[in-house]
N, C-alpha and C positions, 0 to 999 in steps of 0.2 A: 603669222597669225591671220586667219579671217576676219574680214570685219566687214559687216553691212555695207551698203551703197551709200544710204543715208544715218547719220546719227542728229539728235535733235541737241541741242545744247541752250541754257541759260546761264544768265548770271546777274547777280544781284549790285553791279554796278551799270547794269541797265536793267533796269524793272521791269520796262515795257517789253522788250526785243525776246523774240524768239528765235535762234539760229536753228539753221541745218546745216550739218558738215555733209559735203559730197565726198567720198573716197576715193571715188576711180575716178579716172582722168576724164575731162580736167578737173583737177580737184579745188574745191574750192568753199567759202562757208556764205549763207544768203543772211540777211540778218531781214523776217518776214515782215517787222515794222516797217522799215523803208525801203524795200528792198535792194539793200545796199550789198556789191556781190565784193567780196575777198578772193584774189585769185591764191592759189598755194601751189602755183605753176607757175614756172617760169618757159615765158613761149617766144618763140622766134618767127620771124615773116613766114617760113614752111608750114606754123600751125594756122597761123591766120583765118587761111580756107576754112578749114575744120572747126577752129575755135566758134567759128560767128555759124558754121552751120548746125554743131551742137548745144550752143549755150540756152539758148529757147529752148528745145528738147530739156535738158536736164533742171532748168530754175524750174518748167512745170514739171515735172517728176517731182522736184522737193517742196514745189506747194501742195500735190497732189501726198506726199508721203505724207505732210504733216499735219494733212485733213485728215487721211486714215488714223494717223495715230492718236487724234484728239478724240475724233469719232469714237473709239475704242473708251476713252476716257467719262464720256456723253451717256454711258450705255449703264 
């Protein structure tokens, strides 16, 4: 199955919290209230490099996705 880069998700045992799920690696879900990150990878000292060099790239992609998508909603 395809699935988007970013999915947005809520839920009504947090009212406030707007997630984004990341699909491709690393994958992982940000919760935009606090931005509390969920990793749904499990990484070992070889990802490390990588990890800390993409995690900044990808949390802004999913504030930036989840601006366009409200934006969308504003209109």
């Amino acid at each position: 199955m395809d699935l988007p880069k970013f999915i947005l998700g809520d839920n009504t045992d947090f009212p406030n919290a707007i997630f984004v799920i990341h699909t491709d690696f690393p994958q992982f879900i940000i919760n935009l209230e606090t931005d509390n990150v969920e990793w749904l990878e499990d990484f070992d000292t070889q990802d490390e490099e990588y990890l800390i060099s993409e995690t900044e790239t990808a949390i802004r992609e999913a504030t930036e996705f989840y601006d366009k998508e409200v934006s969308t909603y504003d209109n």
